[in-house]
DOLO-338585 format. One record per residue (C-alpha): residue number from 1; x, y, z. Coordinates in steps of 0.1 Angstrom, whole numbers, plus 5000, padded with zeros to 4 digits. Example, Ala and Ser with C-alpha at 12.3 -4.5 7.8 and 13.67 -1.06 7.14 Angstrom:
% residues 2
<r num="1" east="5123" north="4955" up="5078"/>
<r num="2" east="5137" north="4989" up="5071"/>
END
This chain:
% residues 280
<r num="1" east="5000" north="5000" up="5000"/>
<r num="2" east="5010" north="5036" up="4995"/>
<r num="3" east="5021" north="5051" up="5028"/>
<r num="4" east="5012" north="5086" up="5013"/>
<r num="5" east="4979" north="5078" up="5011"/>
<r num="6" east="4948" north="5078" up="5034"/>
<r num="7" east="4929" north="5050" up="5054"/>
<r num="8" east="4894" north="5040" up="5047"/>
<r num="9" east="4882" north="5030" up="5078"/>
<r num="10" east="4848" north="5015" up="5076"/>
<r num="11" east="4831" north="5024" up="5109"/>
<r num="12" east="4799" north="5004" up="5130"/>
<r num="13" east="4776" north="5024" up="5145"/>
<r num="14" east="4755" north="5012" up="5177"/>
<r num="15" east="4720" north="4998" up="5168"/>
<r num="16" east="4704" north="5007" up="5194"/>
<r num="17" east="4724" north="5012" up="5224"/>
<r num="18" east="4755" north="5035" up="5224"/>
<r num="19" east="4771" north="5017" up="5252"/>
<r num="20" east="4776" north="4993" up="5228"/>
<r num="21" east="4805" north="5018" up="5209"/>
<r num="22" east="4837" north="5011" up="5212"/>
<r num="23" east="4869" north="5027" up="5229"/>
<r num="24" east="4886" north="5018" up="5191"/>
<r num="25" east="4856" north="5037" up="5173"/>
<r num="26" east="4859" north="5069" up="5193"/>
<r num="27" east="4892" north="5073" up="5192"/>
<r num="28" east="4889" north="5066" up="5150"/>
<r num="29" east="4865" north="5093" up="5146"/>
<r num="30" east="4887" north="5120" up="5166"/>
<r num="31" east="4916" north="5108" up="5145"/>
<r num="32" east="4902" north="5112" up="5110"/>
<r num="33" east="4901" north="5138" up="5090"/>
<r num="34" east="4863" north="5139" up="5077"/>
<r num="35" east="4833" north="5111" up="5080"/>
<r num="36" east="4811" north="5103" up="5049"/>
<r num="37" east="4783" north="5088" up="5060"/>
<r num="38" east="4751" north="5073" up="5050"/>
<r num="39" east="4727" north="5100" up="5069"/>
<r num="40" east="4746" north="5131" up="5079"/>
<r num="41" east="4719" north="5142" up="5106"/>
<r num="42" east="4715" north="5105" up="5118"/>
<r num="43" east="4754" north="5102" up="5125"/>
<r num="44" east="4762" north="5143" up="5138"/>
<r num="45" east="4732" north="5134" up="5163"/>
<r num="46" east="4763" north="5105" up="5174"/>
<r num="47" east="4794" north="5126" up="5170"/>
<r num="48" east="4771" north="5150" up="5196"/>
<r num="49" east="4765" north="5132" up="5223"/>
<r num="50" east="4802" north="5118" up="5219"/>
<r num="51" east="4817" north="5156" up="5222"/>
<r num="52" east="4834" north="5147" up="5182"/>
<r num="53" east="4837" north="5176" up="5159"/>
<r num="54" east="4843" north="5167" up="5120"/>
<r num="55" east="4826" north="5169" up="5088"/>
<r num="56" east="4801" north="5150" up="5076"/>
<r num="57" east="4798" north="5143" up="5038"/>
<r num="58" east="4763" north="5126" up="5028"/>
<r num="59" east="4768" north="5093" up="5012"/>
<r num="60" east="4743" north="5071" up="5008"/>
<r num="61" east="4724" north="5046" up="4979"/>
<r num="62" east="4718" north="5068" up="4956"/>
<r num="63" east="4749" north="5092" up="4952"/>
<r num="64" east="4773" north="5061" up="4965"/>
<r num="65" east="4794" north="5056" up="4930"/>
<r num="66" east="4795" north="5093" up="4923"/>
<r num="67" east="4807" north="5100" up="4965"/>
<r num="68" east="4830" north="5070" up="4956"/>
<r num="69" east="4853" north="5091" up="4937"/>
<r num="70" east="4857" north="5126" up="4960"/>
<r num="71" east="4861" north="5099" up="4989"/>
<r num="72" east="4892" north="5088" up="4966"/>
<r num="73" east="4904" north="5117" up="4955"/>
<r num="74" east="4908" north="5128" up="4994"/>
<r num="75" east="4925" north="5098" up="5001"/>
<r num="76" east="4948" north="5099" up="4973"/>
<r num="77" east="4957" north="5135" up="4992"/>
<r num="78" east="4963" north="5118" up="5024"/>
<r num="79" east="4930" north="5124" up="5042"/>
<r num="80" east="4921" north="5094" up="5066"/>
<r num="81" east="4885" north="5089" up="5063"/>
<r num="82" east="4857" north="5068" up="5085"/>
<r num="83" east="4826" north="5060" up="5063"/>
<r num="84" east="4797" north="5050" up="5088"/>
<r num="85" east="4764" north="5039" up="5075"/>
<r num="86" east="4733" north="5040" up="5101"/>
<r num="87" east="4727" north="5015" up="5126"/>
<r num="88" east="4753" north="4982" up="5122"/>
<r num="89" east="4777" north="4975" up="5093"/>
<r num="90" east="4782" north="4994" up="5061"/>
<r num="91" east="4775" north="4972" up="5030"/>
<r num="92" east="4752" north="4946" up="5049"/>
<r num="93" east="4719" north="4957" up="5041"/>
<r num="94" east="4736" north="4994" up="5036"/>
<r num="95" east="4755" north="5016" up="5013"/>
<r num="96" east="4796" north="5010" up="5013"/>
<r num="97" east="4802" north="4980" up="4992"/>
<r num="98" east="4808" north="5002" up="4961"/>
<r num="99" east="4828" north="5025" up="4980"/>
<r num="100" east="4852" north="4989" up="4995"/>
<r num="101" east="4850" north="4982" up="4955"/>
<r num="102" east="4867" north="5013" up="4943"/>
<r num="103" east="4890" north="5022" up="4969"/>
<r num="104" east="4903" north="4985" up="4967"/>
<r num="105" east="4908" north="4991" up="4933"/>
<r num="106" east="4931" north="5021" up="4942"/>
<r num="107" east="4958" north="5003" up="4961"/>
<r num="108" east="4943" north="5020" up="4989"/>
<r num="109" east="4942" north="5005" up="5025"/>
<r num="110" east="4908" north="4995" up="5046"/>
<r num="111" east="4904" north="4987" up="5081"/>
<r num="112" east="4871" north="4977" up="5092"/>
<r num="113" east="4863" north="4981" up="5130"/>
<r num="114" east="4843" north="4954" up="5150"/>
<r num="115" east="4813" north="4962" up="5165"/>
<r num="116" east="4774" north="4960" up="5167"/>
<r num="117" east="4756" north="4941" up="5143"/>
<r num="118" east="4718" north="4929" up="5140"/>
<r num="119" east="4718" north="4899" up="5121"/>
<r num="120" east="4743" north="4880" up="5145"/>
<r num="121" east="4730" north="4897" up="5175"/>
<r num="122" east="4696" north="4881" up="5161"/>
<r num="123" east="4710" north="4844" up="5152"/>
<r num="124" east="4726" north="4836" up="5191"/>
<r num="125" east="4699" north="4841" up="5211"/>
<r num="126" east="4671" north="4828" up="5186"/>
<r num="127" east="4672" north="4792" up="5198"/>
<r num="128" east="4675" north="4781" up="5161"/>
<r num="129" east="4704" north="4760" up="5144"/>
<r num="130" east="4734" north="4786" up="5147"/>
<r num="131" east="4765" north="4764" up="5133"/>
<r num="132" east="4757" north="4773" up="5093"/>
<r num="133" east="4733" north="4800" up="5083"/>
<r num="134" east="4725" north="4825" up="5054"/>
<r num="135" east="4725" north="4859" up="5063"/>
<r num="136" east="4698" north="4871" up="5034"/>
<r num="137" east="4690" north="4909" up="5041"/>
<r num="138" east="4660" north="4925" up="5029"/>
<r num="139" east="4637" north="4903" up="5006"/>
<r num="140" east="4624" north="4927" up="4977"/>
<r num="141" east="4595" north="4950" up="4985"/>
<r num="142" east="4582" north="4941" up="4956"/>
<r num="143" east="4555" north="4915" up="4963"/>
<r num="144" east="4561" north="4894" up="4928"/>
<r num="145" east="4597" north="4897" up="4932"/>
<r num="146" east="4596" north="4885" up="4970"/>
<r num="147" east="4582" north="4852" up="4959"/>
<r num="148" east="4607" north="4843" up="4933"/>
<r num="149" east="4631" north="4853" up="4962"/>
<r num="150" east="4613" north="4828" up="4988"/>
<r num="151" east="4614" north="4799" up="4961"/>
<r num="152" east="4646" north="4802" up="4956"/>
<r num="153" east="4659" north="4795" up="4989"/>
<r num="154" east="4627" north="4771" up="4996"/>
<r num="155" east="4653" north="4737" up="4998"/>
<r num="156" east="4679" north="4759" up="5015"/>
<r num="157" east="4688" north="4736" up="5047"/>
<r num="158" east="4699" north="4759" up="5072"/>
<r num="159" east="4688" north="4786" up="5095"/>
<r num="160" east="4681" north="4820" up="5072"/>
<r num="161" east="4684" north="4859" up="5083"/>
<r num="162" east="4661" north="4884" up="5070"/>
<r num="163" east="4655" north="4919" up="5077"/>
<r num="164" east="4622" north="4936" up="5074"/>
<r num="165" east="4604" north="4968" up="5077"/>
<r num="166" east="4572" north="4968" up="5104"/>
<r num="167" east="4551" north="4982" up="5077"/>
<r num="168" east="4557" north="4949" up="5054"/>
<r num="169" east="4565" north="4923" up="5079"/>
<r num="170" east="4530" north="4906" up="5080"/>
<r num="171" east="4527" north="4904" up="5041"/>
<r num="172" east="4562" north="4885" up="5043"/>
<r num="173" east="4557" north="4861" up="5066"/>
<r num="174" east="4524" north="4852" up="5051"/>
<r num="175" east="4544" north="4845" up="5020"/>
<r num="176" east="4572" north="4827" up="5039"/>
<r num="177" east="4539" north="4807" up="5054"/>
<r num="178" east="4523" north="4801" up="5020"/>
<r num="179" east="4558" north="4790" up="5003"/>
<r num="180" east="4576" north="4774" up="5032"/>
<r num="181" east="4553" north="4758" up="5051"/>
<r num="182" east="4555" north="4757" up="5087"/>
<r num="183" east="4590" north="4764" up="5103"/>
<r num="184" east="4602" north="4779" up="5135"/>
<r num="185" east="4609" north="4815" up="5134"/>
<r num="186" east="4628" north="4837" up="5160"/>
<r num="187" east="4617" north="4877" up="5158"/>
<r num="188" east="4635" north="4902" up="5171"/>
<r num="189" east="4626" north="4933" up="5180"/>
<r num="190" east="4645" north="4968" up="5186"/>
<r num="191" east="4679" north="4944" up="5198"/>
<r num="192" east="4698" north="4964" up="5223"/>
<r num="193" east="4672" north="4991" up="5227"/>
<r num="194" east="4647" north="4992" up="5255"/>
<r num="195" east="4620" north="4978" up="5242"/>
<r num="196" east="4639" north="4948" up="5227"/>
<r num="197" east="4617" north="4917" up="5227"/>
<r num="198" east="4625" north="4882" up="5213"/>
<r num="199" east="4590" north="4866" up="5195"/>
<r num="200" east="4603" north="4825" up="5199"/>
<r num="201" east="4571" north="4809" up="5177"/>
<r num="202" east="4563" north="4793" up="5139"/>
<r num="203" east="4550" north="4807" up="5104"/>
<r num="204" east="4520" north="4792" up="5111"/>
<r num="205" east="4512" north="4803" up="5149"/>
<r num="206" east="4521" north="4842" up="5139"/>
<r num="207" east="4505" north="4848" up="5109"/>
<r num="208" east="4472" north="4835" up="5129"/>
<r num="209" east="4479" north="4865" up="5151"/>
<r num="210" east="4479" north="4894" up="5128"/>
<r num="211" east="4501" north="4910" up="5153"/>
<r num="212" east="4513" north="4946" up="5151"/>
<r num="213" east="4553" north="4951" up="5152"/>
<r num="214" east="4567" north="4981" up="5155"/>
<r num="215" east="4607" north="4992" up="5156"/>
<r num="216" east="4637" north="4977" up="5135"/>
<r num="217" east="4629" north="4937" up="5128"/>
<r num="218" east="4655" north="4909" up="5121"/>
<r num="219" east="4639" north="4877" up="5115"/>
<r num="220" east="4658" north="4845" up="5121"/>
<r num="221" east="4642" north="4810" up="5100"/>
<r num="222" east="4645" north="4775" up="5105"/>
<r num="223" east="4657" north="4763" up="5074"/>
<r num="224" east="4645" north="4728" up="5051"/>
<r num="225" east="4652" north="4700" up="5080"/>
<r num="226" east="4635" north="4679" up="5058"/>
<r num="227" east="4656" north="4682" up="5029"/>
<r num="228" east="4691" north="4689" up="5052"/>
<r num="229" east="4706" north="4655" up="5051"/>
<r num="230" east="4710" north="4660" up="5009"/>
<r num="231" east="4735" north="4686" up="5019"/>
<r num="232" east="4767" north="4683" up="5034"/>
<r num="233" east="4783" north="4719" up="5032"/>
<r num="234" east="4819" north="4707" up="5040"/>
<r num="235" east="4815" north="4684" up="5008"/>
<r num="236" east="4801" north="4707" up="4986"/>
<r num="237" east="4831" north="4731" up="4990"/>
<r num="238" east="4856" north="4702" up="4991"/>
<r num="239" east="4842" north="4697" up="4952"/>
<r num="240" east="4842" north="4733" up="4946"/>
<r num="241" east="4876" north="4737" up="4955"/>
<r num="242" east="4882" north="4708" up="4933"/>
<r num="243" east="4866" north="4724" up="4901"/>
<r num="244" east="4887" north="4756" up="4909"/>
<r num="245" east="4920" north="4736" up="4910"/>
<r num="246" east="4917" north="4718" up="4876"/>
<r num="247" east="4910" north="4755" up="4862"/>
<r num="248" east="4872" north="4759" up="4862"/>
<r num="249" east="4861" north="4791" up="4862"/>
<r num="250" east="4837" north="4797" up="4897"/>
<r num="251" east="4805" north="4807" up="4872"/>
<r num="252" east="4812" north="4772" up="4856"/>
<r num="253" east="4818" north="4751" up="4890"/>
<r num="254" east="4789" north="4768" up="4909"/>
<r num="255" east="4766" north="4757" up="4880"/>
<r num="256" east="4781" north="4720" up="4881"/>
<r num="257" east="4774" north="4717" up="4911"/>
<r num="258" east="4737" north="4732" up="4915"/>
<r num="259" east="4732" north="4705" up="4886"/>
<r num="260" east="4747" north="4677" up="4909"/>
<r num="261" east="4730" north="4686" up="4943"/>
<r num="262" east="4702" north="4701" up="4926"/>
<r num="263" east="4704" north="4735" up="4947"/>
<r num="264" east="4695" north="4770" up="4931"/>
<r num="265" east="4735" north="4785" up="4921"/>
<r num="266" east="4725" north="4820" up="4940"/>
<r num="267" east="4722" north="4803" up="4973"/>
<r num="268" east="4758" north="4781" up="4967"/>
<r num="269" east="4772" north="4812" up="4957"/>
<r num="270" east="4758" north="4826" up="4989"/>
<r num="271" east="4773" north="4798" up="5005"/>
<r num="272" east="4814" north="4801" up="4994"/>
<r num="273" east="4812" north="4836" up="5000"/>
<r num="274" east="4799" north="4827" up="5039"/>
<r num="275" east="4825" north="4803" up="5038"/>
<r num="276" east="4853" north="4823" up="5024"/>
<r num="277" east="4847" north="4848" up="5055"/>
<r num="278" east="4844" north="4829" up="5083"/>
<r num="279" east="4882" north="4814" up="5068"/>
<r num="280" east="4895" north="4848" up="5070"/>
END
């Protein structure tokens, strides 16, 4: 890397309780030289109550590729930079992964902090298989769209992450009902906030209810049991890594082997790219 250049350092913020930020993310903040962000009000409200003073610069879905390249051109000048999206990680579920994109392709270093995330915080205290999952994100809003999602990942075996808005979250787990049957499903509600609540029932039992949520939702899914002993993960990469070795492309191996173990090549490609983090 080129020591005349900046750091990206790609900042968690709390999601809920700010007791939850870390001594390492303060002290990151007051270092850097500006913070793009995905809300400026959301994240000065943070820097506020933690005494920081810096500038914000707004980046954020829609202006992410264009923010991409004044974020670079400040690095290239030697600016250290945090980039914080609102509540949790950037990239999961929020803008940053085209910002990682193009400053990796600068020779430009990243360091991501540790820190608060929902989807995890969700998974260990749902009661629901924990040792391989499939962190999904939001299904599309888009009701058509949501069920292609939903069939897609109908056979997947283990436990499955979604996030949802309160205004939608009755339509989609009527559609995980109508498509999936009846599973176990862990809700959580507002994690690390006062009102957080953990809803331990099945498809079936809360769509009866017609219950109200309100507040930030992660959903945590049981996934196929029936169909889980046709997959053995550890396998399926073992063959993967197989394919790659005697020079088949990934596109090529991941359709081989959706073909072989009959599983839709999204969720295998899901499935390396798990893999290939929890490795690192």
């Amino acid at each position: 890397m080129n020591q005349n250049k900046g750091i990206l350092y790609l900042v968690p913020s709390p999601i809920g309780n700010l007791n939850d930020i870390s001594k390492r993310i303060i002290d990151t903040l007051n270092s850097v030289d500006c913070i793009f962000c995905e809300d400026t009000r959301n994240t000065q409200k943070l820097l506020n109550l933690l005494n920081i003073k810096k500038n914000t610069i707004s980046c954020h879905e829609h202006n992410e590729k264009e923010m991409s390249f004044k974020l670079i051109s400040l690095l290239n000048e030697g600016k250290d930079i945090a980039y914080m999206s609102d509540a949790g990680y950037p990239a999961i579920s929020d803008p940053g992964e085209i910002l990682v994109k193009e400053v990796s392709k600068n020779n430009i270093k990243i360091v991501p902090l540790s820190g608060p995330t929902a989807s995890l915080t969700a998974l260990i205290a749902s009661s629901l298989d924990t040792s391989h999952f499939l962190f999904y994100g939001f299904l599309n809003s888009k009701h058509s769209e949501r069920i292609k999602e939903i069939k897609e990942i109908k056979d997947f075996p283990y436990t499955i992450i979604f996030y949802e808005a309160p205004h939608r979250i009755n339509e989609t787990l009527l559609d995980l009902y109508e498509l999936l049957g009846d599973r176990k499903i862990t809700i959580a509600r507002e994690l690390s906030k006062i009102h957080e609540e953990f809803i331990y029932t099945s498809l079936k039992e809360i769509t009866s209810l017609n219950k109200e949520f309100k507040g930030e939702l992660v959903l945590v899914l049981e996934g196929n049991t029936i169909k889980k002993d046709n997959y053995d993960l550890s396998l399926i990469i073992e063959k993967y890594n197989e394919l790659i070795k005697n020079n088949i492309s990934k596109k090529d191996a991941i359709i081989s082997l959706s073909i072989i173990y009959k599983i839709n090549k999204n969720i295998l490609k899901k499935m390396f790219i798990n893999n290939k983090k929890e490795e690192n």
